[in-house]
N, C-alpha and C positions, 0 to 999 in steps of 0.2 A: 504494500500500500504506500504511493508515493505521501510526501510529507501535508500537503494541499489538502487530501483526504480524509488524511489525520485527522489535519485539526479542523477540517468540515465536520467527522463523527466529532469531533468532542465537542465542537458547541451545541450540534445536535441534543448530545445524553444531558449538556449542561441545563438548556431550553426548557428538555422534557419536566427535567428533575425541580426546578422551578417553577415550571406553571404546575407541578404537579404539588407542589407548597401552597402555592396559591390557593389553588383549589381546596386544598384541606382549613385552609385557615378561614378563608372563606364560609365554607360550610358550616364549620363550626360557629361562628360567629351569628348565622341566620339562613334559617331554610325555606329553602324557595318556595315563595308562596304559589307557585305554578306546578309543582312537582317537584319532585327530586325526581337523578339520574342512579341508578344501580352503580355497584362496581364493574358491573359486564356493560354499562353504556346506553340501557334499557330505562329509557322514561317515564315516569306512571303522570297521565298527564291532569291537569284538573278538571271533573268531573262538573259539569253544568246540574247547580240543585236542584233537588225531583223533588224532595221530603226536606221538609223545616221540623222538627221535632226541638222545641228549644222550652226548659221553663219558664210559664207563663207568667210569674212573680219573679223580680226582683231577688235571688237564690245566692249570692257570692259566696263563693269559699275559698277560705286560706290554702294556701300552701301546707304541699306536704314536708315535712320537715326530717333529713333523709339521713342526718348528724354525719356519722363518720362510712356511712356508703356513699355519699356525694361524690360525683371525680369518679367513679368508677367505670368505665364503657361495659365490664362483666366482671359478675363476682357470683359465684354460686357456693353454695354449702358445703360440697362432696366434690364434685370434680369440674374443672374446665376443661372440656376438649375443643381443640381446632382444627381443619384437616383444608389446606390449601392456603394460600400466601392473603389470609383475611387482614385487612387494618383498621385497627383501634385507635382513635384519638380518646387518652384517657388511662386510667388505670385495669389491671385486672388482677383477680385475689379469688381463693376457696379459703372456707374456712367454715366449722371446722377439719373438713378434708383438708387434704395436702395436694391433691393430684394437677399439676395442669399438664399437659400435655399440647404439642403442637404450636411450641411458642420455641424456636422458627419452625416451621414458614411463616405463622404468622406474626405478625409487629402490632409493638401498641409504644404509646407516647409516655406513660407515665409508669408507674411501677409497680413490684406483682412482688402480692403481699400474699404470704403461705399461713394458711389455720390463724387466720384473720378473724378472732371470734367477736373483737368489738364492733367491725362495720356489721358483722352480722348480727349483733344486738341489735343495734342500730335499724338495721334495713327490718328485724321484724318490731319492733316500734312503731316503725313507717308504714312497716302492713298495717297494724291494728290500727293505727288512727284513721288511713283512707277506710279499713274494712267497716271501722265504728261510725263514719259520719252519717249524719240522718237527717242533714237540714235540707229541705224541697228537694226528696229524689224523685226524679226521674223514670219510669218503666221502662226497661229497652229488652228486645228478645229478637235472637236468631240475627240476621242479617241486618248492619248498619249500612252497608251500599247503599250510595244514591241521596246519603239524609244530610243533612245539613244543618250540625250542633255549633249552639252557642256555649258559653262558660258554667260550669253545674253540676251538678253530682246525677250520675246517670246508674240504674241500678238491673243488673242482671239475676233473674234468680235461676238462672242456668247456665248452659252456655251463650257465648257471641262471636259473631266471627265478622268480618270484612270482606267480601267475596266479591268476583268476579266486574270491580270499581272499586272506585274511591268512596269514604267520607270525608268531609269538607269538617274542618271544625274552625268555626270564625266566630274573631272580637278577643279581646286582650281580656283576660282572667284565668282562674282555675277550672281544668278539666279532671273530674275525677270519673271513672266508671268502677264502679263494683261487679265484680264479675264471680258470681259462685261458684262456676266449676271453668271449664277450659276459653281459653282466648285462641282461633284460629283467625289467620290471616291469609286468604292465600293465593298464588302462584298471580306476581303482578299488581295484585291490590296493593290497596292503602289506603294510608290520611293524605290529606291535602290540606295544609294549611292558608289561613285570608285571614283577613283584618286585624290584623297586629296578633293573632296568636302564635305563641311560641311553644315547642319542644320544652323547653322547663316548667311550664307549668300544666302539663299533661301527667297522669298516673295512673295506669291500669292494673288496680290489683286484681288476681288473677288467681280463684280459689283453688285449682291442680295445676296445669298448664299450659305453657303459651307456646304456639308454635306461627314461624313469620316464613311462608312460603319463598319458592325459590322466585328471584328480582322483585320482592315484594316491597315497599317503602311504607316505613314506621315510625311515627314522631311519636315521643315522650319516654317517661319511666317505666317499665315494666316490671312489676314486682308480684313473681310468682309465689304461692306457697311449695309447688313441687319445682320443675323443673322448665327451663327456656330452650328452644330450637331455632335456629336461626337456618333455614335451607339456601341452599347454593347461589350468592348473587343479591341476598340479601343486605337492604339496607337500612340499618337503625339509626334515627338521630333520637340518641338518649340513653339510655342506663337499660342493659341488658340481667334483672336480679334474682338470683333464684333463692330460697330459703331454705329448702332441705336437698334441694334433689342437682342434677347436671344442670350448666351451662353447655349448648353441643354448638358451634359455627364451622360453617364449609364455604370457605370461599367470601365471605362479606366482611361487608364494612358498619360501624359503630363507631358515631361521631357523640361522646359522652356531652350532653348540655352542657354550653358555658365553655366547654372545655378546660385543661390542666397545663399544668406545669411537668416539669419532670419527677418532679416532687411531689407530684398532687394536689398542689394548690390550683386552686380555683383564678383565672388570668383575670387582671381588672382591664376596665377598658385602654389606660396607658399602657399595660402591654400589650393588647392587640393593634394600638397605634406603632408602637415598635415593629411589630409581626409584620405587619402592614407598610410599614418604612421598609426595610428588609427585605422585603419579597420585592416592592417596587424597583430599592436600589440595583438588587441586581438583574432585574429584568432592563433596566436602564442601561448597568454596566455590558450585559453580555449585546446587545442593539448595537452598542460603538463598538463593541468587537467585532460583529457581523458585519458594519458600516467601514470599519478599516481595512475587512480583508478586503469586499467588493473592493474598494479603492485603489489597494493593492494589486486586485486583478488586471482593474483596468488600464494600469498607469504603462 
């Protein structure tokens, strides 16, 4: 490979690896109110509302408060497994197991904390107050496709799933659902977020377990009592939690709300401005690189 080529492939890998920053930082920062794209490239697009099912009174609820599980992209009880080059923005822990498995191939941003038993305190805390709240719930059963939720406590007394569409959940406040037995999402669905709702204040507790089909797109906290599935191509923006049982991902991605540090801190907005500086700068720097070879060539 003469030398010209060289250093053609390396601004190339430079470029890729760059806007491939971007992108992460991006995401994490706020999720596209039109959809999100899978890690395979696959867009779950926004869903025009069929169903308005919203409560009819004035309902606000706090925040679930998640102590020391916050910052985590996956933390399960017994074991985390991975199988294929998934990426995590965030932490990831079992506890009280020990097992994780599959870390590489896959990556995550923050750190992995073994027989973690306080976040796990913690996260079932978190269960019991989303599973305890009881102010203006909600009825929902079988299929949310198609509906179109505002901020509220939504209540399941069996299972729920996301099927074959989007729900739309719009307007800034707390989404909680109570779900008594399994949360299915699958192959493609999703949420869609609008009107200022965010991924951090979403929470689906989840009385067995949740499973998030393959290229499916998922906003919020997931916080199972059994165990979390994430299929091939999956994408979570939020906290993947399980309390007794596996954490399983094949191939996805989990962008933890707010996102972390290396450390697990929670990034305030002057570091995303930094994040932000940074990704710019060298998008800038490598442009005059590109601009000096042309110039080069042409001389």
């Amino acid at each position: 490979m003469t030398l010209e080529r060289k250093r053609a492939a390396s601004i190339v890998v430079a470029v890729v690896v760059t806007f491939a920053t971007m992108f992460v930082a991006i995401s994490a920062i706020a999720h596209s109110t039109q959809g999100s794209a899978t890690s395979s490239g696959t867009a779950v697009l926004s869903a025009s509302p069929v169903v308005t099912d919203a409560p009819a009174i004035p309902c606000g609820q706090t925040t679930v408060a998640l102590g020391l599980a916050s910052g985590y992209a996956a933390l399960s009880g017994t074991t985390l497994t991975n199988t294929g080059p998934s990426v995590l923005i965030g932490n990831i822990g079992v506890g009280p197991g020990s097992a994780v498995v599959g870390f590489p191939p896959g990556t995550y941003s923050g750190t992995k904390d073994i027989a973690d038993t306080g976040a796990e305190a913690d996260l079932t805390t978190a269960y019991n107050d989303a599973a305890g709240r009881s102010n203006c719930p909600i009825s929902e059963a079988g299929n949310l496709q198609g509906m179109t939720l505002t901020p509220g406590l939504y209540k399941s007394t069996s299972t729920l799933e996301i099927s074959s569409g989007t729900v739309t959940l719009s307007g800034v406040g707390v989404f909680i659902f109570q779900i008594a037995s399994g949360l299915t999402v699958t192959s493609g669905a999703g949420v869609v977020l609008s009107g200022g709702a965010q991924a951090s204040d979403i929470f689906w507790q989840v009385g067995s377990s949740a499973t998030i089909g393959t290229t499916a797109t998922m906003d919020g906290t997931i916080m199972a009592y059994a165990s979390v599935t994430l299929d091939t191509g999956a994408h979570l923006n939020g906290q993947a939690l399980a309390r007794t049982g596996d954490v399983t991902l094949v191939d996805d991605t989990i962008v933890a709300s707010g996102g972390v540090t290396s450390g697990g801190t929670p990034l305030s907005p002057l570091d995303w401005v930094v994040v932000g500086a940074v990704v710019a700068g060298g998008v800038a720097a490598l442009a005059a690189v590109v601009m000096k070879g042309r110039a080069k060539s042409h001389a």
